[in-house]
N, C-alpha and C positions, 0 to 999 in steps of 0.2 A: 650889218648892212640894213636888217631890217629895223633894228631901233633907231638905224639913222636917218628913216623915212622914204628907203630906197624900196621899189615892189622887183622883188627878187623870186623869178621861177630857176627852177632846178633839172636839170635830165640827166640822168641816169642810167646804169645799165640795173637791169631788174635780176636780182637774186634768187635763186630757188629757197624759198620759204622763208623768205621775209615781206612782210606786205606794208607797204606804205600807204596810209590813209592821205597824206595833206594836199588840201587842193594843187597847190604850186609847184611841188615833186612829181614830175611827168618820167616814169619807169621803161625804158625800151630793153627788149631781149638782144641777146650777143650771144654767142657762142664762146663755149667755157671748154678748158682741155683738162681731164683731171693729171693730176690730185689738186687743181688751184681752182677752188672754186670764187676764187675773188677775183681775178685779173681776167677779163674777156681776151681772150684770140680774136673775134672781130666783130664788132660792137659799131651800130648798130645793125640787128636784122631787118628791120623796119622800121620807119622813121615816118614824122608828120610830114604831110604833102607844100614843096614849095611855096602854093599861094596861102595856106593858112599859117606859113614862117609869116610870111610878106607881110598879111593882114594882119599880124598878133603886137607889133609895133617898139619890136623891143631896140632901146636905143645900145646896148652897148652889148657885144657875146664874149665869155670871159670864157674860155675854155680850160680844164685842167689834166694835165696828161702825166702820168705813173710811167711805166716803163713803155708802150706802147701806143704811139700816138696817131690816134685814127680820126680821117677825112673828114670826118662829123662835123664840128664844128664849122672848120673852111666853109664848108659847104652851106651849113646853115646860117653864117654869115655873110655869103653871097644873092639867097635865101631873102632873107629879113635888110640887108641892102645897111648893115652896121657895123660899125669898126669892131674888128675881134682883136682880143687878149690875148694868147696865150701863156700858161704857166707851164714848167715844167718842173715834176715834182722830185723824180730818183736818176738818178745815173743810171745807164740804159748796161746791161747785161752783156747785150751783144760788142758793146764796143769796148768794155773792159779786159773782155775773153779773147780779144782778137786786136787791141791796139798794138801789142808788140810783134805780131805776127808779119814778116815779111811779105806773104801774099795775103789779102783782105778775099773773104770767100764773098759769094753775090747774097749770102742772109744778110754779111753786117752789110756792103754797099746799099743793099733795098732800105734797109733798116738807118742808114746812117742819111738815105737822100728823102728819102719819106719826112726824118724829122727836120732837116735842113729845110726842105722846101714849104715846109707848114709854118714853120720860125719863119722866115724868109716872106711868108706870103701876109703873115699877122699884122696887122696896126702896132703892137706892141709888144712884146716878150716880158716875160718876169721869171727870176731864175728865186732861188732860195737862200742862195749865199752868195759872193762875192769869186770861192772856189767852183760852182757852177755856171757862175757867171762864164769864169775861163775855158771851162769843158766845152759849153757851147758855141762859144767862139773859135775855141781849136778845131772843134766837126766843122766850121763853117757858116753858122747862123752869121748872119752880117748887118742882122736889124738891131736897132736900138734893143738892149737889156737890162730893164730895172732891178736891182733888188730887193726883193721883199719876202721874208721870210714868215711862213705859217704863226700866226699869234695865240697867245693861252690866254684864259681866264684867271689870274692867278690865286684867287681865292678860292679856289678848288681844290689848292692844297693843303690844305689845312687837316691834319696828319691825326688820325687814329691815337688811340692811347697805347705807346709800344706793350705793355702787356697783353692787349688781348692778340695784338698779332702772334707774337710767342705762344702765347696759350692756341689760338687756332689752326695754326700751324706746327704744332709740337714739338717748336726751336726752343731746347734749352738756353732758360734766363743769361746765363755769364758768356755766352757767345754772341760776339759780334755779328754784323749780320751785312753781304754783299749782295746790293740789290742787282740784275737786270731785267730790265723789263723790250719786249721784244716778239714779232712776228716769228715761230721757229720755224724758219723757212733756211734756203740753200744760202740767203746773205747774211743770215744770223753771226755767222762766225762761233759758232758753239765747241769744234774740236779745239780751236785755238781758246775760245775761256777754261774751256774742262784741263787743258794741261797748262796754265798758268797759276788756275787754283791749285794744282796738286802744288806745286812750287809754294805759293799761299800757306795752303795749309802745312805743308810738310816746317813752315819755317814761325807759325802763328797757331799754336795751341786751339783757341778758342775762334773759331769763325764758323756761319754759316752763308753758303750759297743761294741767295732766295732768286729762281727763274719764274718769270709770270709772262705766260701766254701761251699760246695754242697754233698749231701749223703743222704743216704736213710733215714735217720732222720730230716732233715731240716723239712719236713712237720707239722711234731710233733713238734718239735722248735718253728717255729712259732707260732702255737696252744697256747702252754705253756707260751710263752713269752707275747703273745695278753694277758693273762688272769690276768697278773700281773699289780699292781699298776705302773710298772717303765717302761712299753713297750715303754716309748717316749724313755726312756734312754737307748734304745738296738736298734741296728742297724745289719741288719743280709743282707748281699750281697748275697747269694750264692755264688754259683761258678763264679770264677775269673779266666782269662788268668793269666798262670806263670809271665809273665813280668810284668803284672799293678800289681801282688800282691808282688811283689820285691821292687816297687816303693813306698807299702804304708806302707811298716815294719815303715820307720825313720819320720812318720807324726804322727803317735803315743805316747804318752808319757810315755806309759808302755807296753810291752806285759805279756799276762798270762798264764801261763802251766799248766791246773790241774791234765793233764797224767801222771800215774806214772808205767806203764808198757814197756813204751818204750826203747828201748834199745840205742836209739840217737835221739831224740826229736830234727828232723833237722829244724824244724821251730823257734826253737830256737836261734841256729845257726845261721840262717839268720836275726833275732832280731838283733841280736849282729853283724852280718857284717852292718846292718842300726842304729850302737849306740845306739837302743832302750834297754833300762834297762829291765833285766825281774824280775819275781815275780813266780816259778815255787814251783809244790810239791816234796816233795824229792821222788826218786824212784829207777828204774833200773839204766840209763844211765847218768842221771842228774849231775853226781858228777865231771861225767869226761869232764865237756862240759860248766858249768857253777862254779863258785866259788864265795857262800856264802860272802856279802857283799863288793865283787869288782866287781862285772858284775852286781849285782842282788841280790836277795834273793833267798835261797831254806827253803822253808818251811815245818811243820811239815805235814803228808797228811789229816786234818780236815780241816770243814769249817769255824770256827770259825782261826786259823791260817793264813789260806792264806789269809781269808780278810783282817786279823790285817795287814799282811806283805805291801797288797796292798794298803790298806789306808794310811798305815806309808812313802811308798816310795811316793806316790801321792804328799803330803800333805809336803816334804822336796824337794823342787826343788834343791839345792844344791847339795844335795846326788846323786840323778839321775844325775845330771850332771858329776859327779865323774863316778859314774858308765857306763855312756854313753861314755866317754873318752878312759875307760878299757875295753869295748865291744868290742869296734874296733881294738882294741891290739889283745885279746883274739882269734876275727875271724879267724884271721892269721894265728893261726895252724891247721885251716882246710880247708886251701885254696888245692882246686881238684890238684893245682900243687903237693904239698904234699903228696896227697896220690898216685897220677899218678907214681910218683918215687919209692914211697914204695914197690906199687904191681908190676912193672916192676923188682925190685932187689927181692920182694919175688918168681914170677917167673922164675927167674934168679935163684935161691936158688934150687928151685923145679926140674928145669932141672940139674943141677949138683950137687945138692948133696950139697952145701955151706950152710954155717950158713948165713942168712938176716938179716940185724939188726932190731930191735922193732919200732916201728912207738910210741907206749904208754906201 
């Protein structure tokens, strides 16, 4: 937005020991519930004062909301007197846990009317895929819903020398290597990867497990993974700087998805900008982001499935090389230029009234 000449300020809720210097990143406190210290309970504590929204002049509030979608925004586009946005970014916890349930408890109702009524109240929605699209239309949003899916830089994949990673990681050389990379949080899906690999492994001699990242579950991870017969064949990093873990997508020879709630599984996506093949479950957002036997596989959501999928691609190098080819094609349409343009003419739409065209 900003090389496109647009003046873009940012708020935020502020971190405990992270400090942002940049003039345009304005940082407000929220309330944190441990063990997550990334996701505010209720954000913000304090906020700038109405008439200095009013006086600050900003033409358009583009809000973005993770699992919990707070009044901020609305408010501070009634504020500033500007058409707001809103994004929404995951599939909400509350209503996955409790769609089949015959009686609806008042957490999901609050939870399901809060984000209905803020959808509802927006100039515009934007969802991440086309299967989000439908989620939010099932709970009842009834406003117009763009799609527009988070964009990469794809030149950032440009993938390390597989040597050093083996050597840094002290994956012996003749084993293949299953990337995923992932938040190891409650929607990780981790006991469901850990007993697919055992199936993997048990049926594929030479593989290694590589998990990259860090969450409130890695503890237990390790625990779990130490107690198994294959713990040499899992490799768990924690957490990773963005740029090395950009570098180690295309050293991989497969990555794996066993998420199926997500609405754009963008770790995917950068798979596929590093030609790594994936092997993901079918779900939310999957469909629109990967295609079944040209990129990858999507598999049915058992364990017994994905492993089939994963052992089958391993075990055919020719296939993946096909499919690594078509990754890199595929990347392309979600390069950040793409959607930088989208949201600039949806925008553009918002202020005057014009039809935008469809992004998907």
């Amino acid at each position: 937005m900003i090389k496109a000449g647009e003046d873009v300020w940012v708020f935020a809720p502020e971190y405990h020991r992270l400090k942002i210097k940049e003039d345009k990143i304005v940082t407000l406190p929220g309330v944190f519930a441990f063990p997550d210290r990334f996701r505010p309970k209720i954000w913000p504590t304090s906020s700038p004062k109405p008439k200095v929204i009013k006086e600050s002049g900003f033409d358009i509030i583009h809000s973005h909301h993770f699992y919990t979608p707070f009044r901020y925004s609305l408010d501070f586009a009634k504020s500033s007197g500007a058409p707001h946005v809103a994004s929404f970014y995951r599939l909400f916890p509350e209503y996955e846990t409790k769609k089949s349930s015959i009686s609806l408890s008042s957490a999901y109702q609050k939870s399901v009317r809060n984000l209905t009524n803020l959808a509802n109240s927006a100039s515009r929605v934007i969802s991440l895929s086309k299967g989000s699209k439908q989620y939010l239309q099932d709970l009842g949003v009834s406003n117009q819903i763009d799609v527009a899916p988070v964009g990469i830089f794809t030149k950032d994949y440009a993938s390390y020398p597989p040597q050093a990673i083996y050597e840094k990681f002290k994956i012996p050389r003749e084993r293949k290597i299953i990337l995923y990379v992932a938040r190891l949080e409650g929607d990780a899906n981790l006991e469901f990867l850990l007993r697919a690999f055992k199936l993997v492994w048990k049926a594929i001699d030479d593989v290694q497990l590589l998990i990259i990242g860090g969450g409130s579950s890695e503890s237990e991870l390790r625990k779990l993974v130490q107690m198994q017969p294959f713990s040499d064949y899992i490799t768990i990093t924690g957490f990773l700087p963005k740029n090395q873990v950009n570098k180690i997508y295309g050293v991989a020879d497969l990555f794996v998805y066993p998420k199926s709630l997500d609405p754009e599984p963008l770790s995917v996506i950068e798979a596929l900008a590093a030609g790594t093949p994936v092997v993901a479950v079918e779900g939310y957002g999957i469909n629109d982001f990967l295609k079944h036997n040209e990129e990858g596989l999507i598999t049915a959501p058992t364990v017994e499935a994905f492993a089939k999928g994963i052992s089958e691609l391993l075990r055919r190098d020719q296939l993946r090389l096909g499919f690594s080819m078509r990754a890199r094609l595929k990347a392309r349409e979600f390069r950040a230029s793409n959607t930088t343009h989208f949201l600039l003419e949806l925008y553009n739409s918002v202020l005057t009234g014009k039809t935008n065209r469809k992004m998907f």
